[in-house]
C-alpha positions in Angstrom: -8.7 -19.4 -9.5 -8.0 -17.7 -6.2 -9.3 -19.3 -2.8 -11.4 -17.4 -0.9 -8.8 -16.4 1.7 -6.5 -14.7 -1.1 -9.5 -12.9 -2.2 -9.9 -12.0 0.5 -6.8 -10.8 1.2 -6.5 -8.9 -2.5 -9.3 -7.0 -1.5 -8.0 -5.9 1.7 -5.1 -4.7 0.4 -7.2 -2.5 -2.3 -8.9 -1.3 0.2 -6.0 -0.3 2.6 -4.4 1.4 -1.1 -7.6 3.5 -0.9 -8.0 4.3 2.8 -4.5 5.2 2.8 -4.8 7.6 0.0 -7.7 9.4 2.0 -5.5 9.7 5.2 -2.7 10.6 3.3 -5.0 13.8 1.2 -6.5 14.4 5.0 -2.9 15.3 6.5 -1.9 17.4 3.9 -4.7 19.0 3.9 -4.5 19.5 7.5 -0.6 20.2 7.8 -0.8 16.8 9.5 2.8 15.1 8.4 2.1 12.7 11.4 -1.2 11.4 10.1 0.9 11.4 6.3 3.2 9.6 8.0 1.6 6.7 9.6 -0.8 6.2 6.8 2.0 6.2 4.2 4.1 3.9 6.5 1.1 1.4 6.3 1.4 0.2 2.9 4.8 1.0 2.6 7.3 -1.8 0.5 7.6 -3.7 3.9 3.8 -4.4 3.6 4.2 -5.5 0.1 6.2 -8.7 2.2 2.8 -10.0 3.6 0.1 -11.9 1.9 -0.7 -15.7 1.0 2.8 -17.3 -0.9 0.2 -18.8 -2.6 -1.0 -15.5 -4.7 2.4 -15.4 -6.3 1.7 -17.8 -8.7 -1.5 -17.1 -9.7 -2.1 -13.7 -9.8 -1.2 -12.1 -13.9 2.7 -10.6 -14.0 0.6 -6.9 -15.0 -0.6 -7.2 -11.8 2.2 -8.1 -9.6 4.2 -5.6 -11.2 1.2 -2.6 -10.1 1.0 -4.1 -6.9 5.3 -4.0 -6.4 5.0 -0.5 -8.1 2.6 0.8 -5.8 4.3 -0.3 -2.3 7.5 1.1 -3.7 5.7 4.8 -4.4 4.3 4.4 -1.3 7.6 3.7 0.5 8.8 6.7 -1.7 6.8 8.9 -0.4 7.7 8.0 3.5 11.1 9.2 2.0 9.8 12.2 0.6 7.7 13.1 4.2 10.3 12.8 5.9 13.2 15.1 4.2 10.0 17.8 3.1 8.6 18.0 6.6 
């Protein structure tokens, strides 16, 4: 069972997946590699780092493994910004 603060904190995060993905369709819709930029570099694999310790245990592997997954791609594509312009 998950406390109400790493709850809290799951849902943030899912919510930062999805705003970023909205900034992130916004910029390249725009030509805006800035705004790709800075979205992407928001949930990137150094933001995977933060976060209750606690979670780790208690949170299902399939999970942890889509949440690891999903920083990565999102560091990826910082990588992918930058050498594509």
């Amino acid at each position: 069972m998950l406390t109400a603060v790493e709850r809290d904190f799951v849902l943030a995060e899912m919510r930062l997946f999805l705003s970023s993905v909205q900034a992130i369709t916004e910029g390249v819709s725009n030509k805006d590699i800035s705004q790709v930029m800075e979205a992407v570099g928001n949930v990137g694999a150094q933001a995977a780092q933060a976060g209750p310790r606690s979670l780790a245990g208690k949170l299902p592997i399939t999970f942890k493994k889509l949440r690891r997954d999903t920083h990565k791609k999102f560091g990826m594509l910082v990588l992918d910004a930058n050498q594509l312009g």
